[in-house]
Backbone as ProteinMPNN parsed JSONL, in Angstrom:
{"seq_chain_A": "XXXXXXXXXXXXXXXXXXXXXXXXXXXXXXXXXXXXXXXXXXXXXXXXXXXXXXXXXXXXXXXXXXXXXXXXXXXXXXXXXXXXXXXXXXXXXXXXXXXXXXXXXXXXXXXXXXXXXXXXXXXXXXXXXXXXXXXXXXXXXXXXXXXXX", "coords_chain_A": {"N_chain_A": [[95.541, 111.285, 99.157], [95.156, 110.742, 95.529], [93.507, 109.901, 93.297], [92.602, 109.184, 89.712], [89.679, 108.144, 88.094], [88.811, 106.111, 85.766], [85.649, 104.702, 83.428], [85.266, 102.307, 81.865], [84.955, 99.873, 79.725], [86.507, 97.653, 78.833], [90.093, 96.863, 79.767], [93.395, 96.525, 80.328], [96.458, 96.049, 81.922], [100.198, 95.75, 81.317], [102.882, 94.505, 81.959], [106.229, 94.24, 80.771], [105.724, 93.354, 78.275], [103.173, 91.219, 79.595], [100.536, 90.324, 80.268], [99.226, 91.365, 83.189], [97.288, 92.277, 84.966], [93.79, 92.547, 83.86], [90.657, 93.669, 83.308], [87.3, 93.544, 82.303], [83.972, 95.275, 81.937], [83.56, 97.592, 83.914], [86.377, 99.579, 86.482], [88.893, 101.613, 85.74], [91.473, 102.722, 88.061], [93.831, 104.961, 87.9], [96.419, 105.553, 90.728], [97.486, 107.484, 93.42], [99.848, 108.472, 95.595], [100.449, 110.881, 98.564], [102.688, 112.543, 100.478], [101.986, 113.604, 102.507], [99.758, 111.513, 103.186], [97.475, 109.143, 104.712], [95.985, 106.199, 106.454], [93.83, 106.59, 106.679], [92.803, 108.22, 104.537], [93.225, 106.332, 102.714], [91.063, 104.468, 102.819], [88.668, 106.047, 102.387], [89.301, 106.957, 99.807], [88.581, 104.013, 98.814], [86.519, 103.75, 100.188], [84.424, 106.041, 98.73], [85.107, 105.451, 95.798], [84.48, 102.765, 95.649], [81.647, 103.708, 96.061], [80.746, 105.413, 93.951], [78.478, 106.342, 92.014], [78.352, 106.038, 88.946], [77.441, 104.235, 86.831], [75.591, 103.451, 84.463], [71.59, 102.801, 84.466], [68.338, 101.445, 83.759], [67.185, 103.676, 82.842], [68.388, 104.541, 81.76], [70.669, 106.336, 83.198], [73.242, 107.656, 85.045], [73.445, 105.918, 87.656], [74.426, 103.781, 89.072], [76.213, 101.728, 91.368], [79.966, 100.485, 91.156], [79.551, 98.098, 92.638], [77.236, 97.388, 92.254], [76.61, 96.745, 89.755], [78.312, 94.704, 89.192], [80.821, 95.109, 87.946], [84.559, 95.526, 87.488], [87.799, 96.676, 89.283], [90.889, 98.057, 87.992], [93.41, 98.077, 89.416], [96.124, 100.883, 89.558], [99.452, 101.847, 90.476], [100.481, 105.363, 90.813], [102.336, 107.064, 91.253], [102.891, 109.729, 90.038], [100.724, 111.578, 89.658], [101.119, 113.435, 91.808], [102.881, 115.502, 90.844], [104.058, 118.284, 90.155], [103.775, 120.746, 88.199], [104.459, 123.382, 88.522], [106.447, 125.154, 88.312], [109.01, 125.628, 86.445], [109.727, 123.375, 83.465], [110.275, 120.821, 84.45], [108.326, 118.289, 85.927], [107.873, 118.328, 89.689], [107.816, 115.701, 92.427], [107.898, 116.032, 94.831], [106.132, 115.954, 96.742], [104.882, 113.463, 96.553], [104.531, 110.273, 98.542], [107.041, 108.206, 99.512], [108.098, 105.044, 98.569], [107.993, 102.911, 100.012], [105.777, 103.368, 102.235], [103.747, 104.681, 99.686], [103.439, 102.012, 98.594], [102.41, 100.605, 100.716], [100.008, 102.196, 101.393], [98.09, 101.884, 98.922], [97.938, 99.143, 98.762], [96.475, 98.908, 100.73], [94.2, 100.468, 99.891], [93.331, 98.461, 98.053], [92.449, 96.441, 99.134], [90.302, 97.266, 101.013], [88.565, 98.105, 98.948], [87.765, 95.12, 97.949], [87.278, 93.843, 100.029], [84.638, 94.714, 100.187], [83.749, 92.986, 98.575], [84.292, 93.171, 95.52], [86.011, 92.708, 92.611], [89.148, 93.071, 92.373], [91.542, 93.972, 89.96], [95.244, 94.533, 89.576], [97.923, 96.241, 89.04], [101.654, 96.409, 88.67], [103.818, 97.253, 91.328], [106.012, 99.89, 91.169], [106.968, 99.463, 88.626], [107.576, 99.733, 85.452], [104.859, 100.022, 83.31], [101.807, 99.046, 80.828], [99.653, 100.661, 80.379], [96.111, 99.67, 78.978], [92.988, 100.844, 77.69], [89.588, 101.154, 76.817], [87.962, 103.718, 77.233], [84.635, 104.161, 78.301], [81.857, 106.058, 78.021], [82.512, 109.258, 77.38], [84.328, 108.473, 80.522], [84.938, 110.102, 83.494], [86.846, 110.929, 86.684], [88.255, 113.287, 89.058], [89.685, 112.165, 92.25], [90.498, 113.313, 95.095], [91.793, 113.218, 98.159], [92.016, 115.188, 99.942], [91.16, 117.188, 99.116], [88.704, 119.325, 97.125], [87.861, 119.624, 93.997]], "CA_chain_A": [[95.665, 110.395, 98.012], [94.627, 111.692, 94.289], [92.834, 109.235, 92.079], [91.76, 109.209, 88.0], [88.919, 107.511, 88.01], [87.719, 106.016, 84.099], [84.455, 103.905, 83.677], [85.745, 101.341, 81.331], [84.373, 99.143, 78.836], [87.812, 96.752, 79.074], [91.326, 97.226, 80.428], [94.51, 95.598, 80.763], [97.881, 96.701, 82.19], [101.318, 95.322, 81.024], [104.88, 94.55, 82.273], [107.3, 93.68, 80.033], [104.441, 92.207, 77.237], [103.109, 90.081, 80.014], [99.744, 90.997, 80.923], [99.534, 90.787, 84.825], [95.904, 92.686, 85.011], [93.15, 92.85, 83.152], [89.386, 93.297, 83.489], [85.969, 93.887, 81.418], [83.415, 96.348, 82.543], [84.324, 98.494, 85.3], [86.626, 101.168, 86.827], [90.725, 101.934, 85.726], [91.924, 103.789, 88.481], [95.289, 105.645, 88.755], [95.808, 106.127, 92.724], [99.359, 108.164, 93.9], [99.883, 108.858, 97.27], [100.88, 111.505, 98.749], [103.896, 112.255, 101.564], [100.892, 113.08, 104.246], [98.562, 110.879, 103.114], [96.945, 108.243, 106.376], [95.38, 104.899, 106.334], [92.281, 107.193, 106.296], [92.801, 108.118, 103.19], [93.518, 105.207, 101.381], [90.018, 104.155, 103.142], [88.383, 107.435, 102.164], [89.111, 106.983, 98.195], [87.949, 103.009, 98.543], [84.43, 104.207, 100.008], [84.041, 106.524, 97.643], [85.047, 104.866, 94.55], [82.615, 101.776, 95.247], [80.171, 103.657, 96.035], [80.534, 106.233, 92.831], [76.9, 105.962, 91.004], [78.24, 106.163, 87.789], [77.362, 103.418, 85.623], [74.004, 103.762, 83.908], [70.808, 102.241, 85.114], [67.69, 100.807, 83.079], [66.664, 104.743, 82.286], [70.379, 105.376, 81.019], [71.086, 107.369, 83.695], [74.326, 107.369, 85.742], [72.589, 106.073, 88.868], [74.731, 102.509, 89.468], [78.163, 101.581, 91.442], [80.426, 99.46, 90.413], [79.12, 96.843, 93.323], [75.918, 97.285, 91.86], [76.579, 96.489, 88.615], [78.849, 93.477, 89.313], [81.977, 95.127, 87.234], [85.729, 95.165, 88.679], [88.485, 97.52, 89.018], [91.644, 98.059, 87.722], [94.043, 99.77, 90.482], [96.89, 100.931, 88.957], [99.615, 102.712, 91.295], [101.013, 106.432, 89.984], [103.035, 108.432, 92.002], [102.833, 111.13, 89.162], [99.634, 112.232, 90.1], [101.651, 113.9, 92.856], [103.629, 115.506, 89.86], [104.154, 119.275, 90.593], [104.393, 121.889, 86.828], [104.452, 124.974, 88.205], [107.394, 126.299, 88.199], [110.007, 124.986, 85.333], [109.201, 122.646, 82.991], [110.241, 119.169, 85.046], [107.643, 118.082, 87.56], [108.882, 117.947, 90.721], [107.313, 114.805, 92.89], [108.417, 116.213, 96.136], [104.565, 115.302, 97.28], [104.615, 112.0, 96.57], [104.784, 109.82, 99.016], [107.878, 107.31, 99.261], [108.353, 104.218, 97.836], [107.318, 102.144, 101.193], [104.893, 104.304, 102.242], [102.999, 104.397, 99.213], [102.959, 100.748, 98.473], [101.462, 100.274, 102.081], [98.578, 102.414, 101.126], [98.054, 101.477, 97.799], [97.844, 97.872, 99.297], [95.432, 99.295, 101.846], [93.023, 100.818, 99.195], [92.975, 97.16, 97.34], [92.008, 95.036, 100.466], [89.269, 97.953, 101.388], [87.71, 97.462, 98.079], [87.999, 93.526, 97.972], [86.757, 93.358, 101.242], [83.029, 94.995, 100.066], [83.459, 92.004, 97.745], [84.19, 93.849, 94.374], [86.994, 92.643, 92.236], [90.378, 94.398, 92.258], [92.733, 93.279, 89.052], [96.798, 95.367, 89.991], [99.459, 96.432, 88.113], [102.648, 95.977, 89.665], [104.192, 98.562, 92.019], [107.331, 100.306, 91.169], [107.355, 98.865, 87.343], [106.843, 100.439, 84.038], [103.9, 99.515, 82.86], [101.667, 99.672, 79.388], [98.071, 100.734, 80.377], [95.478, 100.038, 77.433], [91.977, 100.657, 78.571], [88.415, 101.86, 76.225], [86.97, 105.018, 77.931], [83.178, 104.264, 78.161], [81.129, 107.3, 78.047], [83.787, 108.813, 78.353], [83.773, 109.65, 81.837], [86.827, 110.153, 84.016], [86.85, 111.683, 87.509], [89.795, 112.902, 89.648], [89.256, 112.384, 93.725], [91.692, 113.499, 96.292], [91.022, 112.318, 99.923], [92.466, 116.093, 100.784], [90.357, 118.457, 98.634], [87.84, 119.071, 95.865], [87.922, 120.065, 92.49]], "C_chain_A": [[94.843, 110.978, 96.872], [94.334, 110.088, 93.508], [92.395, 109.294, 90.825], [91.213, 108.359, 87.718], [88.262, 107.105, 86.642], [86.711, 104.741, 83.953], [85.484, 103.389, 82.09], [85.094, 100.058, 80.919], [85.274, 97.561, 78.951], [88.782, 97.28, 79.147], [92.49, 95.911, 80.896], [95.682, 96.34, 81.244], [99.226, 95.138, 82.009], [102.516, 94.933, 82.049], [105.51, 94.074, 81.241], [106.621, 92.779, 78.965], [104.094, 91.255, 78.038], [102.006, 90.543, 80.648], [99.877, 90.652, 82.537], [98.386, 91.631, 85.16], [95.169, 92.921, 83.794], [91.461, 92.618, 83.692], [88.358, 93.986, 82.238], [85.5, 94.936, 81.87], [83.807, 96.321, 84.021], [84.866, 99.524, 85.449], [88.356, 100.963, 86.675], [90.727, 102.865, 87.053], [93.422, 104.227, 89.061], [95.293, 106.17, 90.203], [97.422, 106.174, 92.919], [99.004, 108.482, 95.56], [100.566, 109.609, 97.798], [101.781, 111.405, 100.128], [102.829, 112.571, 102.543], [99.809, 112.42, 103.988], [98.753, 109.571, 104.861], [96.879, 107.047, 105.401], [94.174, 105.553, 106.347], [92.187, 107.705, 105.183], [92.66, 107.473, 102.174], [92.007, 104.285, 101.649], [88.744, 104.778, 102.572], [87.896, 107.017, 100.437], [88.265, 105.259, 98.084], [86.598, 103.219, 99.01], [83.88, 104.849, 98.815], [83.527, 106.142, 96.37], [84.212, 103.638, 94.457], [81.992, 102.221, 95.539], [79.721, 104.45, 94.561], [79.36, 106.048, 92.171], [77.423, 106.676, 89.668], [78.273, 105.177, 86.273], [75.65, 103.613, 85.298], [72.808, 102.789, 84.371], [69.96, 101.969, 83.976], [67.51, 101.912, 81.988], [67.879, 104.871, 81.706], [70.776, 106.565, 81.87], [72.321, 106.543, 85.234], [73.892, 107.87, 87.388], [72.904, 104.356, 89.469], [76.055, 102.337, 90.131], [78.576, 100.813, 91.091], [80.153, 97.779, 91.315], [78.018, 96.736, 92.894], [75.703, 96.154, 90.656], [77.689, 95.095, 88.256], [80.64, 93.697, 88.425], [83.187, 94.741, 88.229], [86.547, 96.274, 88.506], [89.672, 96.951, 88.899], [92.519, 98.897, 88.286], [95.551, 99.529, 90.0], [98.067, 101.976, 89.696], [100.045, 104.092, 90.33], [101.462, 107.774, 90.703], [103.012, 109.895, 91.073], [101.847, 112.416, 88.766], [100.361, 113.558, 91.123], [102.579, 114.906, 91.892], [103.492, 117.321, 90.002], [104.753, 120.2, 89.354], [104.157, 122.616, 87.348], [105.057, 125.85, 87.807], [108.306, 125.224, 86.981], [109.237, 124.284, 84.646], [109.479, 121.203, 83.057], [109.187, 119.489, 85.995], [107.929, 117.798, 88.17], [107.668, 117.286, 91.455], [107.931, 115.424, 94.411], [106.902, 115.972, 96.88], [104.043, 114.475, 97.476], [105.111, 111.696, 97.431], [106.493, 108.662, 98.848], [107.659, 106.337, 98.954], [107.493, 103.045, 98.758], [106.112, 102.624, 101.565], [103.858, 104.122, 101.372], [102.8, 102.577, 98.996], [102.14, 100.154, 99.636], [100.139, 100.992, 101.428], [97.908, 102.198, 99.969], [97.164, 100.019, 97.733], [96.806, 98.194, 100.125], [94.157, 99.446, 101.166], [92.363, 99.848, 98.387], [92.126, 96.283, 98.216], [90.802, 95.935, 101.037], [88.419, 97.489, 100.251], [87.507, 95.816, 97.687], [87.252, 93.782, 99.352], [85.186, 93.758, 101.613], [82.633, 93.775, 98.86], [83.508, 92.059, 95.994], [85.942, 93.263, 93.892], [87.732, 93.446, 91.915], [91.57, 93.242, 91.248], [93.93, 94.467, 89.503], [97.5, 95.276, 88.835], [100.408, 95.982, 89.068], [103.59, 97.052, 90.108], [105.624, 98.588, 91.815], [107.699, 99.871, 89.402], [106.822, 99.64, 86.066], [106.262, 99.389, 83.57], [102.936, 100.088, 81.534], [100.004, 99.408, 79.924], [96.728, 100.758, 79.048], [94.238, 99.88, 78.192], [90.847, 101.353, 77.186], [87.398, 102.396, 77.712], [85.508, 104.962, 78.198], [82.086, 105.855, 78.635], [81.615, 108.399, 77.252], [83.533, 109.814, 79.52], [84.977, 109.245, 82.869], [86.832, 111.313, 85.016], [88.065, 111.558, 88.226], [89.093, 113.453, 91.175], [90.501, 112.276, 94.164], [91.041, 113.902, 97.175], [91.428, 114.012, 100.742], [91.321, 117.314, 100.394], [89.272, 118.427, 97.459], [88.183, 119.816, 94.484], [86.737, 121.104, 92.228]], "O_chain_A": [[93.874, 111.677, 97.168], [95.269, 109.316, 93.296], [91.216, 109.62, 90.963], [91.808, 107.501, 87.066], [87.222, 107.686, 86.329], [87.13, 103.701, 84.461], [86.234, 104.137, 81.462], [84.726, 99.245, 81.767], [84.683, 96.497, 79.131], [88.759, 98.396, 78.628], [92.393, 94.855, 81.521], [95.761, 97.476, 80.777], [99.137, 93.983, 82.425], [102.62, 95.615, 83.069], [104.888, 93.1, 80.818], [106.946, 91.601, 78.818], [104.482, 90.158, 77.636], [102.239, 91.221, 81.649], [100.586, 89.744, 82.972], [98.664, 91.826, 86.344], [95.704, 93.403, 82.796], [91.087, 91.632, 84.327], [88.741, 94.822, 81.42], [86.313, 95.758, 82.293], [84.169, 95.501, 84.865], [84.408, 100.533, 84.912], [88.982, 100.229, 87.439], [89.916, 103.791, 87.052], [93.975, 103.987, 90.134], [94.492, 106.94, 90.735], [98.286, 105.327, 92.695], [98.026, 108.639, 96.291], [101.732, 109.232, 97.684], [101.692, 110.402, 100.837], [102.731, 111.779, 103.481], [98.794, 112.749, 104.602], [99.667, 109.334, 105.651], [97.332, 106.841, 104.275], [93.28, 104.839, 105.894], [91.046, 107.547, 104.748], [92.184, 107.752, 101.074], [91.736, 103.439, 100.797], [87.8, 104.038, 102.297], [86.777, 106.843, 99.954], [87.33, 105.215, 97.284], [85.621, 102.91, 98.328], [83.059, 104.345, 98.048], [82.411, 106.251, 95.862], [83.43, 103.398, 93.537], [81.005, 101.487, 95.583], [78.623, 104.234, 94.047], [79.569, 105.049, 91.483], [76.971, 107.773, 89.339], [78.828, 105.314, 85.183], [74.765, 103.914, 86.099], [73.295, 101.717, 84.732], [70.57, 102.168, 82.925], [67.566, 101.695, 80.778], [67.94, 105.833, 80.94], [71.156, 107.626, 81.376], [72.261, 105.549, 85.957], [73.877, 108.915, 88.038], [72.061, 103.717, 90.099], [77.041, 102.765, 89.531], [77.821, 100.024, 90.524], [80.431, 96.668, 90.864], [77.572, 95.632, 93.209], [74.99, 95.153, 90.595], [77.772, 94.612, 87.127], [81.458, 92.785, 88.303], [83.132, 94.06, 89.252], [86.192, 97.02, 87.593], [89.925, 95.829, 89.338], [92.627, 100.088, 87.995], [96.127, 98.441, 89.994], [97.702, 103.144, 89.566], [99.956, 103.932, 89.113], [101.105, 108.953, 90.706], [103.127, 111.005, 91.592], [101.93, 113.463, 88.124], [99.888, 114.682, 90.961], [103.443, 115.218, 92.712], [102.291, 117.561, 89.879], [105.957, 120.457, 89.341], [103.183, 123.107, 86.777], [104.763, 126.896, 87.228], [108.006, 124.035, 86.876], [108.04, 124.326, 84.928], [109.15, 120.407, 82.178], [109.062, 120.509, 86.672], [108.545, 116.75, 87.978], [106.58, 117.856, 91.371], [108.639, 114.553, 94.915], [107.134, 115.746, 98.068], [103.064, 114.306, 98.203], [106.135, 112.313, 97.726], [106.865, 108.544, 97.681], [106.429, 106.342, 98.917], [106.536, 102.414, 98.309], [105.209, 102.041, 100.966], [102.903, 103.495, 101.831], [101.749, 102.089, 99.412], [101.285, 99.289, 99.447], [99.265, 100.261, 100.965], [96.717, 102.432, 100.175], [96.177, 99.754, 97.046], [96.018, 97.249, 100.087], [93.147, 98.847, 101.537], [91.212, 100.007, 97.98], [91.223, 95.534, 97.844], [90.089, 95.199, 101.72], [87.604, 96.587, 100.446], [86.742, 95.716, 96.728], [86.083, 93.945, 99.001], [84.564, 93.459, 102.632], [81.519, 93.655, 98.352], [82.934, 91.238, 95.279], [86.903, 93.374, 94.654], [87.417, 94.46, 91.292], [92.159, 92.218, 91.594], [93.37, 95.511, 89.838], [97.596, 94.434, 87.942], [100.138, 95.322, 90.072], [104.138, 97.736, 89.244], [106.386, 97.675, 92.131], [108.866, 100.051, 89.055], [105.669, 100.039, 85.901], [106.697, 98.252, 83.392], [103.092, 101.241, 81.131], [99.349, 98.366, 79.891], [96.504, 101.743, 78.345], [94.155, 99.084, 79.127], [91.455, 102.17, 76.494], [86.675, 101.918, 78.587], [85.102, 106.113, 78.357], [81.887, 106.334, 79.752], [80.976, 108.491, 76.204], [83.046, 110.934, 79.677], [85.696, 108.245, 82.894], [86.826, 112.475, 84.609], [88.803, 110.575, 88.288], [88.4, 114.444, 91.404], [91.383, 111.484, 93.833], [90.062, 114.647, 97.212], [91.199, 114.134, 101.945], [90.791, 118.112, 101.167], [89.074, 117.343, 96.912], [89.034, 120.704, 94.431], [86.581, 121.593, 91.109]]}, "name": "protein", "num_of_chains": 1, "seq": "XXXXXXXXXXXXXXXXXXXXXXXXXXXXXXXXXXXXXXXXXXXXXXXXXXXXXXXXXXXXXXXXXXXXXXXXXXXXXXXXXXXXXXXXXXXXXXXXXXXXXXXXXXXXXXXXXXXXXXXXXXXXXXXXXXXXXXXXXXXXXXXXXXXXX"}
C-alpha cells in the first residue's frame, strides 16, 4: 500500500458539491492499494501514520503524532498512486489493486486507526471527488508498506 501523507491545517473532500468529509488540524492522506498488498499492510501504514512525530511540540520541533496532538485524519482512497509513467505517456494501473480488494483494505486501514481512538473523516470509494486541503508546513510524506524512498 503507497500513501501521501500532508500535515494539514484544514481539509475537506467533495462529491458532487456535497461535502461528505472534512476535518481541522491533522493528516490528508491519499492511500492506493496495490494488487499484492495484505491485511498487513493496510495495518503497517495505520501504525505508522499515527504514530508519525510530525506535528510540532512546545520547542517547534516536529516531535508530536497526530494522537498526541488530538488532530484527525482525512483518508482519502487513490488507486493512482499505483499509476505506472514509464513507458508511454498513459499510466498504466496494472498494480493497483481491484476494485473489491482495495475497498476491503482501505476499510481495514480506517478501523485500525479509529480503533487507537483518533478520528478518521472518508471520502467515498470509487467516486470523483474535489479534495481542498491547506498544506501546513508544508510537509508531505509518501509511505509504502513494500519499500522506502
Amino acid at each position: 500500500m503507497r500513501a501521501v501523507v500532508q500535515r494539514s491545517g484544514n481539509a475537506e473532500v467533495r462529491v458532487e458539491e456535497e461535502v461528505v468529509g472534512a476535518i481541522q488540524e491533522g493528516l490528508v492522506v491519499l492511500l492506493g492499494v496495490g494488487e499484492d498488498d495484505e491485511m498487513k499492510d493496510a495495518e503497517y501504514l495505520a501504525d505508522k501514520i499515527s504514530g508519525l512525530r510530525i506535528f510540532p511540540d512546545s520547542g517547534d520541533k516536529m516531535n508530536l503524532s497526530i494522537a498526541e496532538t488530538g488532530g484527525a485524519i482525512l483518508a482519502i482512497s487513490q488507486f493512482t498512486l499505483f499509476g505506472d509513467c514509464r513507458k508511454g505517456r498513459r499510466p498504466s494501473f496494472d498494480a493497483a489493486a481491484n476494485p473489491a480488494k482495495a475497498k476491503l483494505l482501505y476499510e481495514a486501514f480506517i478501523d485500525k486507526v479509529r480503533s487507537k481512538g483518533i478520528t478518521v473523516e472518508c471520502g467515498k470509494f470509487q467516486a470523483e471527488m474535489s479534495v481542498r486541503l491547506e498544506n501546513r508546513g508544508p510537509v508531505t510524506l509518501i509511505i509504502d508498506s513494500k519499500r522506502t524512498f
